[in-house]
N, C-alpha and C positions, 0 to 999 in steps of 0.2 A: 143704738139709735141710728137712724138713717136719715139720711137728706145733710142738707148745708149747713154749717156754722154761720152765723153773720156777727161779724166785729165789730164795734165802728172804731177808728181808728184817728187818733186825736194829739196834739203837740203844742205846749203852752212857752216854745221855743223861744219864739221870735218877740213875747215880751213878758219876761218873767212878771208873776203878778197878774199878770192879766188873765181875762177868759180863755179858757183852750181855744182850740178852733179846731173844728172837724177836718183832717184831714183826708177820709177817703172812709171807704168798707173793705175789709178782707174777710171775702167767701174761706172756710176750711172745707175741703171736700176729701170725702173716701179712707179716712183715717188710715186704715191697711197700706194701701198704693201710696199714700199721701200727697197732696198736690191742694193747690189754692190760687184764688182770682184776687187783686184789688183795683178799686176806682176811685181815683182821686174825687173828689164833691166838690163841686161847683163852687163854693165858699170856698177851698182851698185855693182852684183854678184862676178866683178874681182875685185875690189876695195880693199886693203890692210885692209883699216878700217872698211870695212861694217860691218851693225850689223843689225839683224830682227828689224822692228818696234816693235812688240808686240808679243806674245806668240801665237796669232791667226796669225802669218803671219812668220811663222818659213822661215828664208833664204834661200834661194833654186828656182828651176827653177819652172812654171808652174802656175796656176792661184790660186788664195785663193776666197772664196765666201765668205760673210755674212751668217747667221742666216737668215730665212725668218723669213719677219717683220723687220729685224735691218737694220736701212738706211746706213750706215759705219758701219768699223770698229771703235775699240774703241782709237786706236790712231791717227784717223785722223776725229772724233768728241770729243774730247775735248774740241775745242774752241768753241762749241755749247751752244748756252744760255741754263739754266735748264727752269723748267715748267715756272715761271713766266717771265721766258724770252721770252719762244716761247710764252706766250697769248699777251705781251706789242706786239711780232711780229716788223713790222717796223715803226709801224706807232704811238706808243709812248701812246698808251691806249689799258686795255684791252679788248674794247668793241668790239672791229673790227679787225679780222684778213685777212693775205695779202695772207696765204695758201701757204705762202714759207715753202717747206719741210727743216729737221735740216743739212739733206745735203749742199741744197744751202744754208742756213746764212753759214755753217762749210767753205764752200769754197768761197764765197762771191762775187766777180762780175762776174769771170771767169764764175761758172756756173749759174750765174741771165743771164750773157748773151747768152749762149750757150743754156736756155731754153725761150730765149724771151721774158723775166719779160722788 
């Protein structure tokens, strides 16, 4: 599949219980190379409580890019398995991998589905 992932990207943080609230979109791009955009949403921007994800995505209007070579940022791959994570992969040995980039496990059916796994 070719062209852009679109996420949208959402956090029910600041009052459990309550509506999520859109935090922003993260573009996936290039799966091979790996690399990604996000933009915080305007609804995030007016929000009382908003606050940057991370020091690469300072609050404000306009797109943020990855590093080339970095599949995400670093606070929306955290839940990323480390290296022996990515060789076990899906399939629960590390003899065989399934060539899911640390993007899709990070974001998990959402985009297995959006790229056809």
């Amino acid at each position: 599949m070719t062209g852009d992932t679109e996420i949208g990207v959402y956090t029910d943080l600041l009052q459990p219980g309550a509506d999520c609230i859109r935090v922003g979109t993260l573009w996936i791009h290039d799966r091979r190379q790996g690399s990604a955009s996000f933009e915080y949403s305007q609804e995030w921007l007016n929000h009382p409580h908003s606050y940057e994800l991370e020091p690469m995505l300072p609050l404000g209007r306009g797109k943020y890019h990855t590093a080339p070579g970095q599949a995400l940022f670093g606070s929306m791959s955290d839940s990323a398995p480390d290296r022996w994570g990515r060789r076990l992969d899906t399939t629960g040995t590390p003899q065989r991998s399934t060539g899911i980039s640390d993007g899709e496990r990070s974001l998990g059916g959402a985009a297995l589905s959006a790229w056809g796994k």
